[in-house]
N, C-alpha and C positions, 0 to 999 in steps of 0.2 A: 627766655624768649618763648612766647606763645608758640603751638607748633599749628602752623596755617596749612597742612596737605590738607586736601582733598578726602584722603585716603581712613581724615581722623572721624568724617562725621559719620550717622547712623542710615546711610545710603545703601542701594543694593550692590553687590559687588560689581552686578553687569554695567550700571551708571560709572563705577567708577574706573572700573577696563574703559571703559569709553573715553569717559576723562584723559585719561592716559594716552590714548589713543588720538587723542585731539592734542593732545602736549599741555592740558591743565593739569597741573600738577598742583601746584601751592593757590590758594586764594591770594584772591585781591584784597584790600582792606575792608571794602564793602561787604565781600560774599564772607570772608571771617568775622565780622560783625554783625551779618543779618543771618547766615544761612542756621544758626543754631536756633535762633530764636522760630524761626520762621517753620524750622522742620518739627520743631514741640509744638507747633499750630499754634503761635501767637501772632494777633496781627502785629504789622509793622508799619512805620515812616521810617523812610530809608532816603536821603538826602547825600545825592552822588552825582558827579557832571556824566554826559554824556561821556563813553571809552571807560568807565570806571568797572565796568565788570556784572555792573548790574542783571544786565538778563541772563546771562550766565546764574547769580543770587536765583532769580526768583525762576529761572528756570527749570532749575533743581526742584526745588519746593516744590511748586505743582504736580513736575515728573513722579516726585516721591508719595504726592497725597492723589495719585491718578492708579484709579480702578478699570484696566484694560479690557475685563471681563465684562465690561460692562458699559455698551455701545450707549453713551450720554452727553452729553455738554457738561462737565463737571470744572472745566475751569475756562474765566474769558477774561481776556487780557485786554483794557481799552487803551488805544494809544491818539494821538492828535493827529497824525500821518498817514495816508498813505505808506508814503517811502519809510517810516518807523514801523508800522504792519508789518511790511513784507521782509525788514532788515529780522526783525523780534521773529517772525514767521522760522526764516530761515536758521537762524540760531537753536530753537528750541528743538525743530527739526531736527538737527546735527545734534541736538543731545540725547533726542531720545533715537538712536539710533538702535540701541542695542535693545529697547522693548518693544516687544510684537506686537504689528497694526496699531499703534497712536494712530490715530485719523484727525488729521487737524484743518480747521476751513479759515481764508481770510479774507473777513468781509467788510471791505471799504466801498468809499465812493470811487467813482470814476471805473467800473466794471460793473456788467449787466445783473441785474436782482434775479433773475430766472435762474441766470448758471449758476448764482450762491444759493438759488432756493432749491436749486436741484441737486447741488453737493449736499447740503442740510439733510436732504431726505435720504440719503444714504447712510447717517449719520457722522456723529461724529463727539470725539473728546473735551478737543481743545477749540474754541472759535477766540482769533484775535481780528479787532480792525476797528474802526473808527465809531464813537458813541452814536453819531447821525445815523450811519446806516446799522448797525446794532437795532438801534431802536424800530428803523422800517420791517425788521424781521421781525422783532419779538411782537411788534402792533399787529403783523399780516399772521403772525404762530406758527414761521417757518422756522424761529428758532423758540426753544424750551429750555427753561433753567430752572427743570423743577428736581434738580440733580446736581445741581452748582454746589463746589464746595469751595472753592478759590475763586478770587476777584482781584484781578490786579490791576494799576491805576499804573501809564508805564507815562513818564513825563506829564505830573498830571501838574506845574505850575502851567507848563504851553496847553493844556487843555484849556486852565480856566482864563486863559487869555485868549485864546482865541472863540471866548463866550461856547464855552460845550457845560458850563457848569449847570444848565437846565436840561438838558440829555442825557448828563449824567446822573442828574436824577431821579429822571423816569425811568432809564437806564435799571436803577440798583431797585425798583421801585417791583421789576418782575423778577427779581434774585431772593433766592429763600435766606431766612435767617432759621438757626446759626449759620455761618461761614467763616473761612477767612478773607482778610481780606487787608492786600499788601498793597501801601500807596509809593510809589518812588519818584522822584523829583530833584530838578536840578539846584533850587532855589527853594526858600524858605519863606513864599510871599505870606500874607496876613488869609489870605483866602484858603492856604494850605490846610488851617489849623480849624477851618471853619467848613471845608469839607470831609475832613479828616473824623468829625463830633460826628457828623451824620452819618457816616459808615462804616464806623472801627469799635470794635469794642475794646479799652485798657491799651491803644497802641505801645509798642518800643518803640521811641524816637534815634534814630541812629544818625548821626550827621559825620561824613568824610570830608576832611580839605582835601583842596586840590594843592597837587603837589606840582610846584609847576618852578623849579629851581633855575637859578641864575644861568649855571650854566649849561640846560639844554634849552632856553630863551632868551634871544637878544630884546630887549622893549629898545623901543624910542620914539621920542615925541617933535612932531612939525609944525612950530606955530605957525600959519597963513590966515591973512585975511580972507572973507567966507566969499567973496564975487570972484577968489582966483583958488578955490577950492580944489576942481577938479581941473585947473593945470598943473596943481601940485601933486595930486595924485596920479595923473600920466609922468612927471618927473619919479616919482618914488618908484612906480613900475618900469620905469625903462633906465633906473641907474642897476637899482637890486634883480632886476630881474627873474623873478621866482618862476621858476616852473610849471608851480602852483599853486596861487591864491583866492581868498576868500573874502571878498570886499564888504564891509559891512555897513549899511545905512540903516537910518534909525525909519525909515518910510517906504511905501511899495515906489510913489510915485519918486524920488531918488533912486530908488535903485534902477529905473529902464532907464532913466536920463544919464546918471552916471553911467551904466554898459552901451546907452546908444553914442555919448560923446566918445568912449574909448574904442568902439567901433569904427567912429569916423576918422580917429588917427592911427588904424592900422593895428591896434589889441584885438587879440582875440576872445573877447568878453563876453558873457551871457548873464541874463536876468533871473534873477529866481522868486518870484514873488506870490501872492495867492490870487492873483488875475490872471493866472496864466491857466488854461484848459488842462486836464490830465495829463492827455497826449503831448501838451507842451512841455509841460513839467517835469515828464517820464524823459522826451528828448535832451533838454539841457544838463538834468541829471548824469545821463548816459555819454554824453560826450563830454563833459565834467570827469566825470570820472574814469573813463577809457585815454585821456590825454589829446582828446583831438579839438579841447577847448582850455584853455591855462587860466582863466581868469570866472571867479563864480561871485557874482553882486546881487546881495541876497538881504534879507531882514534876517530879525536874530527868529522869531517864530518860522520863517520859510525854510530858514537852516536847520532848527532843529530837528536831532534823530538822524542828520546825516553823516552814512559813514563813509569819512575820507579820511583815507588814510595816507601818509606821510606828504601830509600838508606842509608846501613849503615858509611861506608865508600868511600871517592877518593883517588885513591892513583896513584901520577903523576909520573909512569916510568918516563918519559924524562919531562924534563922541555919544556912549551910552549915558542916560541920565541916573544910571543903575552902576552900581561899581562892579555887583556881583556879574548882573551880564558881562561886563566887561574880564573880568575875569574867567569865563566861560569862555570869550570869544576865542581870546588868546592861547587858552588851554586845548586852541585845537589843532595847532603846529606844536613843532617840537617833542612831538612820540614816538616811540619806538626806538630811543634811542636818537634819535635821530636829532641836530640842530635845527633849533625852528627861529621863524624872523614875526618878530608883530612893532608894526607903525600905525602910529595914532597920527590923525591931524586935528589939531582946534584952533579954534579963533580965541583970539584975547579976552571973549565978553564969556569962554568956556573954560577958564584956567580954573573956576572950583572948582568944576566935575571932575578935572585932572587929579586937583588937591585930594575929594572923596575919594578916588582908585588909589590914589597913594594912600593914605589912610586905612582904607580898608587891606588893601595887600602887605600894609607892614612896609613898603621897599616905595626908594625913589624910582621913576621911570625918568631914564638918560633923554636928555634933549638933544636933538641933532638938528643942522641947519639946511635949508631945503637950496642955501645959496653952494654947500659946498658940494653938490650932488650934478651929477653930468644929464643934463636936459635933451642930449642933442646923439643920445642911442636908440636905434631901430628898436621897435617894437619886437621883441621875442615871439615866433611864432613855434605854435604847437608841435610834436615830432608827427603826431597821428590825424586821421582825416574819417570821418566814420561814414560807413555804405546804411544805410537802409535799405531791409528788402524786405519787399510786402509779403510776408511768410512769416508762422511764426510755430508753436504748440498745435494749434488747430491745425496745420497742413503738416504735422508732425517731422518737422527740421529740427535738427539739434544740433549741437555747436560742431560735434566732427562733421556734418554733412557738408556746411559753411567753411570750414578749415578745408575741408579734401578738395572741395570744388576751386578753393583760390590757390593752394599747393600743389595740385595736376598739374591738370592740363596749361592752367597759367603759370606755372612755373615760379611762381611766390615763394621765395624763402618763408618757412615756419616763423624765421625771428621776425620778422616783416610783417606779421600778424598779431594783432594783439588783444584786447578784450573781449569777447560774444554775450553779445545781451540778449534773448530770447523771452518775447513773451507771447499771451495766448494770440494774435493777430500781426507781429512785426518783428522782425529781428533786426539788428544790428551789430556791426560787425568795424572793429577800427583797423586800418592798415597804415603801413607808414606812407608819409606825403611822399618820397620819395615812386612809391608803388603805385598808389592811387587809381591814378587816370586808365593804366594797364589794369587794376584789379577790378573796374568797375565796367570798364567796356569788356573784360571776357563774362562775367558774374549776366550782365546784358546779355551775350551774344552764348550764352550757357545754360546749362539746367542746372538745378539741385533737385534733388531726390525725382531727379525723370522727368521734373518740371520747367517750363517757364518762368519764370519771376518775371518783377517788374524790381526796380535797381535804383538809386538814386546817393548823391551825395550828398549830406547836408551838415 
């Protein structure tokens, strides 16, 4: 057996005490198939689902081909996200903890161009964030890549579907050659292999299945007719009841209609789509993920790059016309060990697409009847309820100031408090519904850090 530590590749010792330190110990299959190549400075295609280890891979890589001595831009990571920016942001961050001053900037949309033009000019290493705004710096000269030695492409099938494939090549168009330059992707579309020619020299093509075994995923399939669709989807969420799912339509305009019907019978559902304003998007996210909303109805491009973890349920409004999406989707419950639940619905005139996913995964998907399933259970409501408070970085709050303030003088149990999301202008803060009403009239009638706030629940 291969030996997959950490410990075996040609790393610095401090990367790999960090390692350690984070509890990486052994590679994933990915990071033991790409990271050797990747650290001899060969480009790579690296085909891995979301959760597979990936930035972890090419985090290393970078950290390893990164000259601290030397105040540059020498590696930029483009991603299709926001919310994939700042996850990849954070990750790299955490790796490179144990080298001195990494300076790294993350520049998307939906945050001011002055305050990334002013981090810029302090300099910096690493720049990750979206190809659009990328390019408004490198056109304005706030950003420089006359020092780039890594190019990483982090989900670049959602890039070229969400049409960034001509920003990304004006993008690579201010990037010096030689370089490396690492593409990773979830899927294998035809476009992969056709932006792959334009900026890779001699790639490794590495491709990982997803392992996505019987018995830490139940499948099953719900034929309905398509005009009683989404009464069958309020039946599936109120017999199984998930904690937490991830509703998937193949359209924006499906996904508000499905979350606003399941709204009006009492779910606690939200939309995730790319009509929704930053600020909107950063909200549903956050209460998505803090527990003070149980249900996330989303496109598979709106989802991607997000990290949720120990997803209880998928459950596929509309069938994918793609088997491999579909197999993505499903591969986002059932981790950590942990039992995961995925329900398909189709209609009769959809039973190929079913045939393709069976096909393509090797395995029948069990069919289950949507008559033997109890129609007539309350809607599951969320444990958690989240406060906004207009504070954020800028009025320099941090999560213990928001913890002491609802565990004083309000007398909050700690466990009755639960996730802090903090950014440069808003914070947020989940309590339990039990707590609520009392957390939000003292946080009101209180200060934090010596202040007034203004408080709100949403």
């Amino acid at each position: 057996m291969t030996n997959t530590e950490f410990s075996t590749l040609s790393l610095d010792p401090a990367l790999i005490a960090n390692l350690t330190s984070l509890e990486y110990t052994r590679m994933t299959p990915i990071q033991a198939q790409s990271l050797p190549l990747m650290l001899n400075g060969k480009d790579v295609i690296a085909q891995a689902s979301t959760g597979s280890g990936k930035t972890v891979a090419f985090g290393l890589a970078l950290l390893a081909n990164l000259d601290v001595n030397r105040l540059s831009v020498q590696t930029m990571v483009l991603c299709p996200t926001r919310e994939l920016a700042d996850q990849v942001a954070r990750e790299l961050r955490r790796l490179a903890r144990a080298m001195a001053n990494v300076k790294l900037v993350v520049l998307c949309g939906g945050s001011p161009t002055a305050a990334q033009t002013a981090s810029l000019a302090f300099g910096a290493h690493i720049v990750v964030g979206t190809p659009g705004r990328m390019l408004k710096h490198l056109e304005q000269g706030s950003l420089v890549l006359d020092d780039l030695n890594t190019l990483v492409l982090d989900e670049a099938d959602r890039m070229l579907d969400m049409g960034f494939a001509d920003d990304i090549d004006l993008v690579v168009d201010f990037a010096p050659t030689p370089r490396q330059t690492l593409l990773f992707s979830a899927t294998y579309p035809e476009g992969i292999a056709d932006l792959s020619r334009g900026l890779q020299q001699n790639p490794e093509r590495i491709s990982v299945a997803d392992e996505q075994r019987a018995d830490t995923i139940v499948q099953l399939l719900f034929e309905v007719v398509p005009h009683l669709r989404k009464q069958a989807l309020a039946t599936l969420l109120g017999h199984y009841a998930p904690r937490s799912a991830v509703v998937f339509c193949n359209t924006k305009r499906a996904c508000q209609e499905v979350a606003d019907h399941l709204t009006e019978l009492g779910f606690s559902a939200l939309a995730l789509n790319g009509d929704l304003e930053q600020r909107e998007r950063d909200q549903v996210l956050i209460r998505f993920s803090n527990g003070s909303a149980n249900i996330l109805v989303a496109t598979d491009v709106a989802a991607r790059g997000l990290d949720i973890k120990e997803l209880a349920a998928v459950i596929n409004y509309d069938i994918t016309q793609d088997p491999e999406t579909h197999v993505h989707r499903v591969g986002r419950t059932g981790r950590a060990g942990q039992q995961g639940l995925a329900l398909s619905l189709y209609s009769p005139q959809e039973a190929y697409r079913v045939n393709m996913i069976e096909e393509y995964q090797r395995a029948p998907i069990v069919q289950g009847s949507l008559a033997d399933l109890n129609e007539n259970i309350a809607p599951l409501q969320p444990e958690m309820v989240t406060l906004n408070i207009a504070g954020g970085r800028k009025s320099k709050i941090r999560a213990g100031d928001i913890l002491g303030a609802l565990t004083g003088e309000a007398g909050i149990s700690g466990s009755e408090v639960g996730k802090i999301d903090i950014s440069e202008m808003q914070s947020y803060v989940a309590v339990h519904r039990d707590v609520a009403n009392k957390a939000l009239k003292h946080l009101q009638q209180g200060k934090i850090k010596g202040r007034v706030v203004k408080v709100r629940m949403i």
